[in-house]
C-alpha positions as CSV (number, residue, x, y, z in Angstrom):
1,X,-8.1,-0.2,-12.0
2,X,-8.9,-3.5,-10.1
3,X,-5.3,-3.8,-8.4
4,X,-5.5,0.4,-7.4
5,X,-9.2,-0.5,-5.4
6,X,-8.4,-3.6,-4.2
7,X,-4.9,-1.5,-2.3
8,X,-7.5,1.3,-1.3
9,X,-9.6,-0.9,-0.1
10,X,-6.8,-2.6,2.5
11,X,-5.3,0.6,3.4
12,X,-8.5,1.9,4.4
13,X,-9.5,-1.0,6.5
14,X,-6.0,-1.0,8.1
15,X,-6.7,2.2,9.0
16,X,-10.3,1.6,10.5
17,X,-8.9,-1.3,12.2
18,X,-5.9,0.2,13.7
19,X,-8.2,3.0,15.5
20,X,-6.5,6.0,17.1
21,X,-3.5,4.8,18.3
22,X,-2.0,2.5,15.2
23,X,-3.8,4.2,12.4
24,X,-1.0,4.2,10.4
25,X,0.8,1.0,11.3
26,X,-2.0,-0.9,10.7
27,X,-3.0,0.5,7.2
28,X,0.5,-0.4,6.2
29,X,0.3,-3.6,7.9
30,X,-2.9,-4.7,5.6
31,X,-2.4,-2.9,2.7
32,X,1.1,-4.2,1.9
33,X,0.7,-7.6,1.3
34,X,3.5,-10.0,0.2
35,X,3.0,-9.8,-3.7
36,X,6.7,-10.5,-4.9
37,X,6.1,-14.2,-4.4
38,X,2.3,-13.6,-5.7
39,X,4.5,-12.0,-9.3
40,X,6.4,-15.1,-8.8
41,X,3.8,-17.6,-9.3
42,X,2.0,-15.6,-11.8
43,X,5.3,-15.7,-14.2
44,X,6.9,-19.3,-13.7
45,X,3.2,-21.2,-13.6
46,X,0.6,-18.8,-15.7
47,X,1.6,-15.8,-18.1
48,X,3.0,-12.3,-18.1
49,X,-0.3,-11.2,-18.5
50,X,-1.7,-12.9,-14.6
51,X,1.7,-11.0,-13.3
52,X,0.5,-7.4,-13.4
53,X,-2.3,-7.5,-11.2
54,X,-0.1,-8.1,-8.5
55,X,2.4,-5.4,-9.9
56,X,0.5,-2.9,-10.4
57,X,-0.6,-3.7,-6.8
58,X,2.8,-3.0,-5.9
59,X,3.2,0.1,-8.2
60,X,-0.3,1.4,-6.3
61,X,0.7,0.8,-3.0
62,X,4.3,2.3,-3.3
63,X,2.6,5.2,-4.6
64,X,0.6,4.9,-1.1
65,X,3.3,4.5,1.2
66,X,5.2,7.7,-0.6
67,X,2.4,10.0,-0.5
68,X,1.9,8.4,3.5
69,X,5.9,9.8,4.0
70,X,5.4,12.9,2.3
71,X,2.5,14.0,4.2
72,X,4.0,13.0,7.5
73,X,7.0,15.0,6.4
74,X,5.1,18.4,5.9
75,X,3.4,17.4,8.9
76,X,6.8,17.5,11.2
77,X,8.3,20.7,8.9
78,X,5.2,22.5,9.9
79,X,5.6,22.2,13.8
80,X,8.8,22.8,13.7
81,X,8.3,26.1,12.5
82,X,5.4,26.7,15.1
């Protein structure tokens, strides 16, 4: 629950600091952070236990990025037909 507010949190800044014109560039930018190095350290120097915070970070903000693409998609399919 931590790891899925702490992604909602930096897509929504990313998207308050990107403003009108990079919106969605910017939430990405912030809310996808480099965690594969992050799982990394968590595995070789602590346990599998530390690791999945940082997964489930990535599992949360895959979900994000999906849901991002599918609602663009609609967006395009709808003004197409207009």
């Amino acid at each position: 629950a931590l790891s899925l507010g702490i992604c909602a949190v930096n897509f929504t800044l990313g998207r308050i600091i990107g403003g009108r014109e990079f919106p969605r560039e910017a939430s990405q930018a912030l809310g996808q952070k480099n965690t594969a190095f992050t799982i990394y350290l968590a595995l070789a120097y602590a346990s599998p236990l530390v690791a999945l915070g940082p997964t489930c970070y990535v599992l949360w903000h895959n979900l994000w990025n999906s849901w991002q693409l599918h609602v663009h998609s609609r967006h395009e399919a709808a003004q197409k037909t207009t």
